[in-house]
Structures are given as C-alpha cells and as structure tokens.
C-alpha positions as CSV (number, residue, x, y, z in Angstrom):
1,X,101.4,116.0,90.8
2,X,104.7,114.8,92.5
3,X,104.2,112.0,93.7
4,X,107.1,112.1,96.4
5,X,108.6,108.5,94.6
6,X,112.2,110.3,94.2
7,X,114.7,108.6,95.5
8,X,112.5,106.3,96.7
9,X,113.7,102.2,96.4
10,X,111.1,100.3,95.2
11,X,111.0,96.1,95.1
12,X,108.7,94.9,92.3
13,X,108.3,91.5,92.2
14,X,106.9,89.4,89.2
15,X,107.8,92.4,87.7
16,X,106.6,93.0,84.2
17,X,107.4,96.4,82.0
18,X,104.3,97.9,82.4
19,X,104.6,97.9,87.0
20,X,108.2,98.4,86.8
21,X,108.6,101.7,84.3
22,X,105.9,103.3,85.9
23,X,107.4,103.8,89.2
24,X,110.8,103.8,87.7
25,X,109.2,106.9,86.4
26,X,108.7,109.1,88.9
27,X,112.2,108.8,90.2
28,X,112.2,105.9,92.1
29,X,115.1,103.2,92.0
30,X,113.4,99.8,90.9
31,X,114.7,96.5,92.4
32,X,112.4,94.6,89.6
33,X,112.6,90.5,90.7
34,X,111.4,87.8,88.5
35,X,112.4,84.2,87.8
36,X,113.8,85.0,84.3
37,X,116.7,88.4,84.9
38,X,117.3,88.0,81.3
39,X,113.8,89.1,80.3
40,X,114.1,92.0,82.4
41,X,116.9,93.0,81.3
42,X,115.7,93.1,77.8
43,X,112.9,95.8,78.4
44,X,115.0,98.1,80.7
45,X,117.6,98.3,78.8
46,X,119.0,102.3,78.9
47,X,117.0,102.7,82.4
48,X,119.5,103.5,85.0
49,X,117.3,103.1,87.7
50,X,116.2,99.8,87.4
51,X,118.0,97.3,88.4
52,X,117.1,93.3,87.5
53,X,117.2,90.6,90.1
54,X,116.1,86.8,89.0
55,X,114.0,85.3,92.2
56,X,111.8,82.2,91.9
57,X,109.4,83.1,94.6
58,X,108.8,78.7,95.2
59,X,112.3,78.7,96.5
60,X,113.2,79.9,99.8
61,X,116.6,80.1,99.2
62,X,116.4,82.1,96.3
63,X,113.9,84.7,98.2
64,X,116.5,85.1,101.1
65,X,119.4,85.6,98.7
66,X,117.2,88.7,97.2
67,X,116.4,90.0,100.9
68,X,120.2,89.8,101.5
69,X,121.4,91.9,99.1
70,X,118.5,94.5,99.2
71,X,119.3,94.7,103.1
72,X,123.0,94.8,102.5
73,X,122.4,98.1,100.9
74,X,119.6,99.6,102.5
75,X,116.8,97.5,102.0
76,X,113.5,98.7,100.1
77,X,111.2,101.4,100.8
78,X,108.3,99.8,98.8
79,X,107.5,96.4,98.5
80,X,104.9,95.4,95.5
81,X,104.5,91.8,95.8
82,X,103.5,90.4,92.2
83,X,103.7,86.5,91.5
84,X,102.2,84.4,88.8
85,X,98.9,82.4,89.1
86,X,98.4,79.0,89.7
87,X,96.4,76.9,87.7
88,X,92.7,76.7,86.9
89,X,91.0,74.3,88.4
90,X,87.7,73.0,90.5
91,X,88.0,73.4,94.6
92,X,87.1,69.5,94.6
93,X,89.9,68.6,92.1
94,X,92.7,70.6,93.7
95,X,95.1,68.2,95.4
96,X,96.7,69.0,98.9
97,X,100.3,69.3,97.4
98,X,99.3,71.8,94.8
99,X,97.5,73.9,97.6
100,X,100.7,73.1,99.6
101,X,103.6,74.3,96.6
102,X,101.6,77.4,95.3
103,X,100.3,78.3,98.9
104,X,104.1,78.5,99.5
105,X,105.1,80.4,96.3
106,X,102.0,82.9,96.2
107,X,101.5,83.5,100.1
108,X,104.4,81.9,102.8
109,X,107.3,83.3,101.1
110,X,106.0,86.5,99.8
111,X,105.2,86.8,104.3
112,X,108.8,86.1,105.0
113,X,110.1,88.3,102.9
114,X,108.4,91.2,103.5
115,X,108.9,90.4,107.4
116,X,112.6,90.5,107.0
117,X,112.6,93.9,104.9
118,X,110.0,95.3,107.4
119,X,113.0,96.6,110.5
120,X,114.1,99.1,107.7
121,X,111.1,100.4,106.8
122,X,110.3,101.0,110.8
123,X,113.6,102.2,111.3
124,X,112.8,104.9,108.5
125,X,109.4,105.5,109.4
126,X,108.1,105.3,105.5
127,X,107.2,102.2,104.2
128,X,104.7,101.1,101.7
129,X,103.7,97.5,100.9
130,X,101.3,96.6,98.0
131,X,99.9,93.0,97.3
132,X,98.3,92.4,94.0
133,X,95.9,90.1,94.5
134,X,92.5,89.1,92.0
135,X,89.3,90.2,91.8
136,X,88.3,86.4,92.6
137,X,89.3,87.9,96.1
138,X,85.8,89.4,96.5
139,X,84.0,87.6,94.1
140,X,85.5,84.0,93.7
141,X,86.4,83.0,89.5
142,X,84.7,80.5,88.4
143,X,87.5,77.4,87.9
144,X,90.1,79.5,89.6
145,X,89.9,77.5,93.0
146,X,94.1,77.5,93.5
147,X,94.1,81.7,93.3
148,X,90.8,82.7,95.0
149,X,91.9,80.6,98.2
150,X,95.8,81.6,98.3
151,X,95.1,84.7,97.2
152,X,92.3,85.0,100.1
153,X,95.0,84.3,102.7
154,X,97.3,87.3,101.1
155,X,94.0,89.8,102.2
156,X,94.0,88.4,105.5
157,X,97.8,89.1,106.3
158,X,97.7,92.2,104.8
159,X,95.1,93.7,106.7
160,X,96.3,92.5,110.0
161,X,99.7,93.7,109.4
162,X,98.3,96.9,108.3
163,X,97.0,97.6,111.6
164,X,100.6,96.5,113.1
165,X,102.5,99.2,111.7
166,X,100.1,102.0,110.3
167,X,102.2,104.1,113.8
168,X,105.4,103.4,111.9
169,X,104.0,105.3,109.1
170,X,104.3,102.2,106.6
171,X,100.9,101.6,104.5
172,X,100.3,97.9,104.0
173,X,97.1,97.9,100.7
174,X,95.6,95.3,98.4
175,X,94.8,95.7,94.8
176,X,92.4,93.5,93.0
177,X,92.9,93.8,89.2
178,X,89.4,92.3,86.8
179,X,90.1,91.4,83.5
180,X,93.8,93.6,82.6
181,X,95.0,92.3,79.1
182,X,98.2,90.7,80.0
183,X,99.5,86.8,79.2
184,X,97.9,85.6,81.8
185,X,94.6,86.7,80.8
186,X,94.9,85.1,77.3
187,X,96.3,82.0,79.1
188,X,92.7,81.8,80.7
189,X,90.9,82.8,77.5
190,X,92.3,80.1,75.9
191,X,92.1,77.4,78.7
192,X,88.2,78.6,78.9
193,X,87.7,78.2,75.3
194,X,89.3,74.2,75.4
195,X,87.5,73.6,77.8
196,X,84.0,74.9,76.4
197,X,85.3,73.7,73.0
198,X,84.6,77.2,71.4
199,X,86.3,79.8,69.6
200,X,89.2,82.1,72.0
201,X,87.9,85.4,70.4
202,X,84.2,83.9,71.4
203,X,85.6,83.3,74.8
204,X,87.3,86.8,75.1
205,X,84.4,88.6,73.4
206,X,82.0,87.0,76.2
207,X,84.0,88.1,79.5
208,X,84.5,91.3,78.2
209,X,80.6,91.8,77.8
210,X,80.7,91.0,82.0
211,X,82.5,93.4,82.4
212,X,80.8,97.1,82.7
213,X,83.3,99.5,80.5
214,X,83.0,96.9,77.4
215,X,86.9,96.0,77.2
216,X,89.9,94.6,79.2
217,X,92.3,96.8,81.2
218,X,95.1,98.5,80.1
219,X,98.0,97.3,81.8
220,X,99.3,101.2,82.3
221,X,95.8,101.8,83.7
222,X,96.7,99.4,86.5
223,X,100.1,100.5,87.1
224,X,99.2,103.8,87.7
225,X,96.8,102.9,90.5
226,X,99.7,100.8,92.1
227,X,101.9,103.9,91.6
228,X,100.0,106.1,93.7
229,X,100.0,103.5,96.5
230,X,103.5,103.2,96.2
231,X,103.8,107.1,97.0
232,X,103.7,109.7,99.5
233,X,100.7,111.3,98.5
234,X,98.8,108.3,99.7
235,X,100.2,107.7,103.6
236,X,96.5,107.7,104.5
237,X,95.4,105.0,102.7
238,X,96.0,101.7,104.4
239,X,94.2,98.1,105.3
240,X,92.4,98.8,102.2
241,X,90.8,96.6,99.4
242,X,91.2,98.5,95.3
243,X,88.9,97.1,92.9
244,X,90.8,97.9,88.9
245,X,88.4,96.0,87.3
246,X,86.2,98.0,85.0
247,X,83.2,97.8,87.2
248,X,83.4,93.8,86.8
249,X,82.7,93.4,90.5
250,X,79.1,93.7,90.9
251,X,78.9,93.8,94.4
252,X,78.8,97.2,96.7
C-alpha cells in the first residue's frame, strides 16, 4: 500500500528510532527533535532523510528556534508531538509548580508550536497532526496523576482544533499507547516494584497479565499505527481517540 508519505516533511518530536524510521520509510523527510541531537544522530546515521534537531520542549525559546527554521524552509506537513512523561505520583501529592512546569512542557508549548506551523499547512491544504498521548487518557493509571491530567488537556485541544480545520484538509488525531516496551515503561516497572517492595520481573509479569494479548507492545507495532495517520490514505480520519494497547482498556 503507498501510503502517499513521499516527499512528505514530517516533525517528530521526542523522537525515538522506532517513530522516526518508520515514517522516514515510506519517503517522507523527518525533522526528528529531541533534547539530546547527539542521540539522534547516533541511530540515523546513513539516513539521508532524517534530519536531527535538539529541542527541550520546557523551553520556549528553544521550541521557537525549532519553528523558525522549519518555517524558514517550508515548515512541516506532519506534526507528531511526542514528549517524555512526568513523574509518578498521587493527585493529592502533586504540587502546583510541578502541574505548572510539566503542564508547560507536555501541553502549552507543544499548542504554540503547532499553532505557528499551522498557516503552512492551510496554505497547502494537507496537514496532519498526531498527539501521543496514554491510555491513562481513558482510563486514569493508577499513581500517574501528573500524565493522566496534562495529558487530558492534550485530548481536549486536539479535538477542538480538529473541528477548526478538518475544511483545510489537515487531520488533527490522538493515539493512546497501553503498555509499549520502551524505557519509560521499565522506568515504571521499576518505580512500581520500590514502591511495592517486590521483584521488577514480578512487577512486569503482573501488568502484562492486565493486559488482554499476554505481553507488552512492540514499539514497531505502534509506529505503524502512527504511520498511517501521518499519511494520505487516512484524510478521513480526524478528532479521533486510537487505543494501541493490547486490549488493556477494558472499557467499550
């Protein structure tokens, strides 16, 4: 299936290998933004079509540096905001200035800059923008009070600017990944198994027993979902909610 991703300029942020190569993949130039350059550079090495930017999403300055240069040549096509979690942590034990800083890194300055890369897209009339969010989205995590909130606020925004400029033909969507075995993921293993004082292989057996498929998610397996919003084929898929979570949800 061509996915209509050629020549297509993508900006991944928080961008990890697995995100990154597969839309670099089906033809599509890759802006891929993280705080460290230097790691990304390591894994694309010999891939002409990505390019590595370093952006620390807390810092305002750094995020409008990266929407200057992507506007000075063109500006981006897709947007797949990405970010690292805050955190664990009880609602009642979450202090207003961490709900202030992370609010700001996971959900105020991922709005700005989409807004300001947003005039190209309409200008174009193509755009896609793609929010990875949780599954704590739909059904809050346990001791994840910082995400499920700031997180919640990402849904919100990205359904009311889905109805804003679905007649521009840009597709705003929301993922919502379960249990996919990446760093973060063992991070929460082990901060589940220090705080339970058991072992982390206990800990990581019992969540994957929740979950209906028996196992964590590949990260491939998500990336190919995100993929196919990122493309043509799926212009009539908008405002929407994407569970990639093994049937973890159990909620209709």
């Amino acid at each position: 299936m061509d996915l209509e991703l050629n020549g297509k300029r993508a900006l991944v942020l928080g961008a990890n290998r697995g995100l990154s190569m597969a839309i670099a993949a089906e033809g599509a130039t890759v802006f891929a933004a993280a705080r460290s350059r230097d790691k990304i550079a390591d894994w694309a090495q010999g891939m002409e079509n990505v390019h590595p930017f370093e952006c620390d999403l807390s810092d305002l300055a750094q995020v409008d540096a990266l929407a200057d240069q992507l506007l000075s040549d063109g500006g981006a096509d897709i947007t797949v905001n990405n970010g690292g979690g805050p955190p664990p942590g009880t609602a009642q034990a979450a202090e207003r200035g961490q709900w202030l800083a992370h609010f700001e890194a996971m959900a105020a300055n991922l709005f700005h800059l989409n807004t300001r890369l947003l005039p190209e897209m309409k200008a174009r009339g193509w755009g896609r923008i793609i929010s990875i969010t949780s599954s704590g989205v739909e059904q809050p995590i346990p001791n994840l009070a910082l995400s499920n909130g700031i997180r919640s606020a990402v849904v919100g925004w990205s359904k009311m600017l889905a109805n804003e400029v679905a007649g521009n033909g840009i597709t705003v969507n929301v993922v919502m990944p379960g249990r996919i075995h990446t760093q973060r993921v063992d991070e929460l293993d082990a901060a589940a198994a220090k705080r339970t004082d058991s072992d982390v292989a206990e800990v990581a057996a019992r969540s994957r027993a929740t979950i209906p498929v028996g196992r964590y998610g590949k990260p491939e397996e998500f990336a190919d979902v995100v993929t196919f919003l990122a493309s043509g084929r799926a212009g009539y898929v908008t405002g929407s909610r994407i569970r990639i979570d093994g049937g973890a949800i159990k909620g209709v």
